[in-house]
C-alpha positions as CSV (number, residue, x, y, z in Angstrom):
1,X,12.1,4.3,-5.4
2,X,8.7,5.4,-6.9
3,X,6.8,7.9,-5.3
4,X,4.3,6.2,-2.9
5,X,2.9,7.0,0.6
6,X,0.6,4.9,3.0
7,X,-1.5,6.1,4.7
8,X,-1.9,4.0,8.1
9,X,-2.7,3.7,11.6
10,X,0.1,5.4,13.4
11,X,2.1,2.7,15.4
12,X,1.8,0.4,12.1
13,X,-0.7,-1.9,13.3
14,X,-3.3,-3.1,11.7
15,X,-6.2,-1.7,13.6
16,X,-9.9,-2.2,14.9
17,X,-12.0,0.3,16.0
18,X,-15.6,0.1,17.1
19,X,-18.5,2.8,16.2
20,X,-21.9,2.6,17.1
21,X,-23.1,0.7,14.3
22,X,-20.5,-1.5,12.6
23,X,-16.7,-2.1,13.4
24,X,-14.6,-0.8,11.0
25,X,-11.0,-1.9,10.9
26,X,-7.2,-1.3,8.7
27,X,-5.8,-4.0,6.9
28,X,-2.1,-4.3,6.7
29,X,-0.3,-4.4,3.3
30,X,3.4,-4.9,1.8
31,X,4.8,-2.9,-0.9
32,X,7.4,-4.1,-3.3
33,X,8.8,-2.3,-6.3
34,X,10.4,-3.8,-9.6
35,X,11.7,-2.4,-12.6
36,X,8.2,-2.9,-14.0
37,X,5.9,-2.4,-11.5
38,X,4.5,-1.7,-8.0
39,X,3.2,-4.6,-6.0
40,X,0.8,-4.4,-3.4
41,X,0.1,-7.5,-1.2
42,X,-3.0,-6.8,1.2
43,X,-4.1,-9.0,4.4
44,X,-7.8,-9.6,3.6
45,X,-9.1,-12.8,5.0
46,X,-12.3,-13.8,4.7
47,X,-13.2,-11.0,2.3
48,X,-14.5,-11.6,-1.1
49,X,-13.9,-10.3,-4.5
50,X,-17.8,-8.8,-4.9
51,X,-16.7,-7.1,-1.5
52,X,-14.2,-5.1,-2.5
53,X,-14.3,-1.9,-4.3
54,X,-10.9,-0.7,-5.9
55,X,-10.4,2.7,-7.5
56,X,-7.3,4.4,-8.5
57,X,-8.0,8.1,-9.0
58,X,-5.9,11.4,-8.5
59,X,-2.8,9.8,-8.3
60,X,-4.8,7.5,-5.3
61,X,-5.7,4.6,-4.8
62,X,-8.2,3.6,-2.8
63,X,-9.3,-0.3,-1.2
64,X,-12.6,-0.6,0.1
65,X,-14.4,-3.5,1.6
66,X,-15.9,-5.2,4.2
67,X,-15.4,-8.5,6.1
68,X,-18.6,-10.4,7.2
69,X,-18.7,-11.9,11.0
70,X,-17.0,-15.4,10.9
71,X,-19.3,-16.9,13.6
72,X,-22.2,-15.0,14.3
73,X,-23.7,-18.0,16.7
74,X,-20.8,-17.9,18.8
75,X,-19.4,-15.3,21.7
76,X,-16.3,-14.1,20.8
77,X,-13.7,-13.7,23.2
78,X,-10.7,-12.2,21.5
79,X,-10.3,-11.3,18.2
80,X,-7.3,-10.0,16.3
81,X,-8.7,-10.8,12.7
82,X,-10.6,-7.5,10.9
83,X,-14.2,-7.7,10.7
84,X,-16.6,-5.1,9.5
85,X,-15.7,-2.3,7.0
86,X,-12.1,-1.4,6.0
87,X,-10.5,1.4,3.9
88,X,-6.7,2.3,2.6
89,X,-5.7,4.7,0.2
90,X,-2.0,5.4,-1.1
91,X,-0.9,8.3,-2.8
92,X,0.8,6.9,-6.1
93,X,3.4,9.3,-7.8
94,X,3.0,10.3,-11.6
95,X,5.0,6.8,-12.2
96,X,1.9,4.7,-13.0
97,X,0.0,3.5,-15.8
98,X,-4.0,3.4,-14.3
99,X,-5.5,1.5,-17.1
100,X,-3.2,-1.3,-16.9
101,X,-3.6,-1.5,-12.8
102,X,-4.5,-5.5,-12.2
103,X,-5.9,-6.9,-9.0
104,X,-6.2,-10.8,-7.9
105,X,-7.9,-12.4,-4.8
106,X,-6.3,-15.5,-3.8
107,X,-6.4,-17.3,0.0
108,X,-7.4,-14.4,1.8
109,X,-4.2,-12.1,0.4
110,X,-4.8,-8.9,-2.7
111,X,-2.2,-8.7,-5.0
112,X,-2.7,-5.1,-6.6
113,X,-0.4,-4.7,-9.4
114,X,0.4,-0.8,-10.8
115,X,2.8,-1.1,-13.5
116,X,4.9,1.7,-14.2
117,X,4.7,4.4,-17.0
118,X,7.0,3.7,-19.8
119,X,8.7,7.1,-19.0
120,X,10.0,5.7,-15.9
121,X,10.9,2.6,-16.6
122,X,15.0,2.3,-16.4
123,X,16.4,2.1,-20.2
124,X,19.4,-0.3,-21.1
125,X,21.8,2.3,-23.6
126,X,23.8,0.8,-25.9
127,X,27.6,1.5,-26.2
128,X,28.8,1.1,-29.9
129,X,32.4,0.3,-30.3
130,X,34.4,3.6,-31.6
């Protein structure tokens, strides 16, 4: 497996936690590894593409964003769903290629994909009849 740590809120919940001025909360995300490529799938609904801000930078990468209230004229009485700011960052191993990293927005779920270095890719060797 490549080299990859989360870094999350302990009991591996996605989180909320209020501050004085805005909430701020952690978004859950899967991990998934191929031959090819590390996939990242990311929770975000009701987040949009201009609010997000992606970097991947000394071996990290980084999501940013923020989720507008849903229903600022109503009182809400429980709430599960992030809303405010949110920030993750995983620390990537030497195994990726950072100028080919690709990222999508689709139905409220980021797909991140961090393809590997052709140095660590696995290589198919040919055996030649004697």
């Amino acid at each position: 497996m490549s080299q990859l740590t989360k870094h999350q809120h302990p009991d591996g919940a996605s989180s909320v936690e209020r501050t004085r001025e805005t909430p701020t909360y952690t978004p859950r995300f899967d991990i998934w590894e191929t031959d090819e490529e590390l996939i990242l799938y990311g929770d975000l609904p009701g987040v949009e593409p201009q609010d997000l801000d992606i970097r991947f930078e000394s071996r990290e990468l980084t999501v940013l964003g923020r989720v507008p209230s849903r229903h600022a004229d109503r009182r809400q009485l429980y709430g599960e769903y992030g809303i405010g700011d949110f920030y993750r960052t995983f620390a990537i191993g030497e195994t990726i290629d950072g100028s080919k990293i690709s990222a999508e927005l689709k139905n409220g779920v980021l797909t991140l994909h961090l393809p590997k270095t052709e140095a660590v890719k696995p290589k198919r060797i040919v055996v030649n009849a004697g």
